[in-house]
Phi, psi and omega in degrees: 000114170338148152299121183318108202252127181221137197040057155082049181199151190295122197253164219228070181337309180275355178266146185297150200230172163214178195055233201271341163317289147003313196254352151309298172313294183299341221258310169276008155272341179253319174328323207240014195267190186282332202260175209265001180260136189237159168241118181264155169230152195299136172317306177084014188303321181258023172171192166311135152279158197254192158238127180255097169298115178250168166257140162303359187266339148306319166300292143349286188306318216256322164325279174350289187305304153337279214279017174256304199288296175315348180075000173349077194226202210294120164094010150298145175274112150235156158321122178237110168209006176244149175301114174336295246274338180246158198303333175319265193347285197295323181279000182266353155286314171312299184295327165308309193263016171243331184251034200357093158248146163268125199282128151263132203218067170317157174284155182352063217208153173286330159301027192302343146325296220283358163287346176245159192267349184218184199276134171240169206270315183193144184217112186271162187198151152314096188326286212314343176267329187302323167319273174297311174323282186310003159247004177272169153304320178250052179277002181232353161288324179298281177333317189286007184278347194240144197237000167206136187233128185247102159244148190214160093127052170208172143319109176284065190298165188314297187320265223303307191324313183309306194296332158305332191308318185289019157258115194282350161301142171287122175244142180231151160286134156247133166245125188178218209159161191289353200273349176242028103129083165055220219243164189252345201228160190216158167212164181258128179245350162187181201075180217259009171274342202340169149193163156277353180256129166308137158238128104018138126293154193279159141124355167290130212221111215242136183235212162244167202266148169317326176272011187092346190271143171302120176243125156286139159223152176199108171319307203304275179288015158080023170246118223252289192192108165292077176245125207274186165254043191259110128243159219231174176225106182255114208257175209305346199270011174115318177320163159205184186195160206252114188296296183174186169268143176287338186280007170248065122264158194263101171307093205232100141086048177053020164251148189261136204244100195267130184270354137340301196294338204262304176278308164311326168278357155278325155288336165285308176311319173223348160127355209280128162265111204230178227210110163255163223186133172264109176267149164320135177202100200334313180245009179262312210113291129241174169203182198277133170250172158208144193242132172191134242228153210123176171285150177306331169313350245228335191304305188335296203266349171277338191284287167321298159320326180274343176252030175256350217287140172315170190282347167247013175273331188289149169296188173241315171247138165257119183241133161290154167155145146288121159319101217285149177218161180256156184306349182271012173100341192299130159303134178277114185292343193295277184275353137325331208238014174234013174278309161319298175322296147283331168280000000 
């Protein structure tokens, strides 16, 4: 295997590193050690993170399948700016050391363009830096440093997606998880392929689960039947699009409530980014909290939106608060809803 070239040099494991280089290193030393195994570990936005044993030869397979769609090939510039410690990372190395690219590799920042000097080939990101990158003043010149801009392991609200159009980078949506060793399915988010909808990558094979939840299966990567907690809608032509998570419907007096559904339609009404939640409720059983974040001013127009919402759709608590977030930017649903709780 060729040498791993980051910022434009052969990268050198064993001499001491810092940052995220630091987490480089460890990373290609159990790569490169004998066992056949690696432990990814899990986001935790909606509960404890775990540890997921995967094989490198999976990992592999799946790097491989990236760099076919994207054309990926040897001496292309990509982006390294998500934490090693999570799977983005460790598969955007994976994807380096099999179609040999070269990692750029800036410092930390929600803006992570705007720290490097030269053009890259393809950059996965987080919605939340595409977010803030596109608020600076040369913010889409930033973005436009990349000729495939990959988002992943967050939420696409309506505002950004719109504010892509207007970026001559091909930008995709991704959908996946550690479990399915990053992502299995793609979307086009702008230009004139746009769709709202996921396509499968080949060899992917997607059905819906008894609960109605999106079940994987990918030979290629060691995956027999996935069946996630997604739900999902899958239309004839194989595409499919994401409802919500099952563990956030709200049972309230036996209507089922998806709290997706809820935030979304408060952000698109008003720009307000908020967090739904099932609180205790003497005669429903449960009912709707919402946790939500901004200037105060903003109460006006999140109030007007809640009295366009159906009627067991509205909270019952409204809670102020900064939104507990996970290092990949994801609201922690875990702990927003024990944030509820207590206040």
């Amino acid at each position: 295997m060729q040498p791993l070239l980051v910022n434009g040099a052969p990268f050198e494991p064993h001499e001491p590193q810092d940052g995220i280089l630091a987490d480089l290193a460890a990373f290609l030393k159990e790569w490169e050690s004998a066992t056949p195994t690696m432990c990814l570990q899990t986001s935790g936005s909606t509960g404890t993170p775990k540890c997921i044993e995967a094989t490198k030869a999976a990992m592999r397979a799946s790097a491989e399948a990236t760099c076919r769609f994207f054309g990926l090939q040897r001496g292309d510039k990509a982006l390294l700016c998500l934490p090693m410690r999570y799977i983005a990372g460790k598969m955007m190395v994976v994807r380096a050391l099999v179609s040999g690219l070269e990692l750029v590799t800036p410092p930390p920042s929600s803006t992570p363009l705007a720290a490097i000097q030269t053009a890259v080939k393809f950059a996965p990101l987080v919605p939340m830096q595409a977010l803030t990158t596109l608020q600076q003043p040369d913010g889409m010149a930033q973005l436009e440093k990349a000729d495939i801009i990959l988002l992943g392991g967050g939420f696409i609200d309506a505002a950004l997606e719109d504010a892509l159009q207007d970026c001559s980078s091909a930008v995709y949506a991704s959908y996946g998880m550690t479990e399915t060793l990053s992502h299995i399915a793609l979307r086009r988010v702008n230009g004139a392929q746009r769709t709202a909808c996921y396509t499968p990558l080949p060899g992917i094979t997607i059905r819906l689960s008894s609960r109605g939840t999106l079940a994987v299966s990918a030979p290629a990567i060691g995956v027999d039947y996935l069946e996630t907690n997604d739900i999902a809608e899958i239309h004839p032509d194989g595409t499919f699009h994401i409802l919500g998570r099952v563990d956030n419907v709200i049972n309230s007096g036996g209507i089922k409530i998806q709290a997706e559904s809820i935030e979304q339609a408060i952000l698109t009404a008003t720009g307000i980014t908020c967090v739904v939640v099932p609180v205790p409720h003497p005669v429903l059983g449960q009912a709707v909290g919402l946790v939500w974040e901004g200037a105060e001013a903003l109460q006006t127009a999140l109030m007007q939106a809640i009295d366009t919402l159906p009627k067991y759709h509205k909270p019952r608590r409204i809670i102020h608060a900064a939104i507990p977030r996970t290092p990949t930017g994801k609201p922690d649903r875990a702990k927003t809803k024990a944030t509820a709780l207590e206040l």
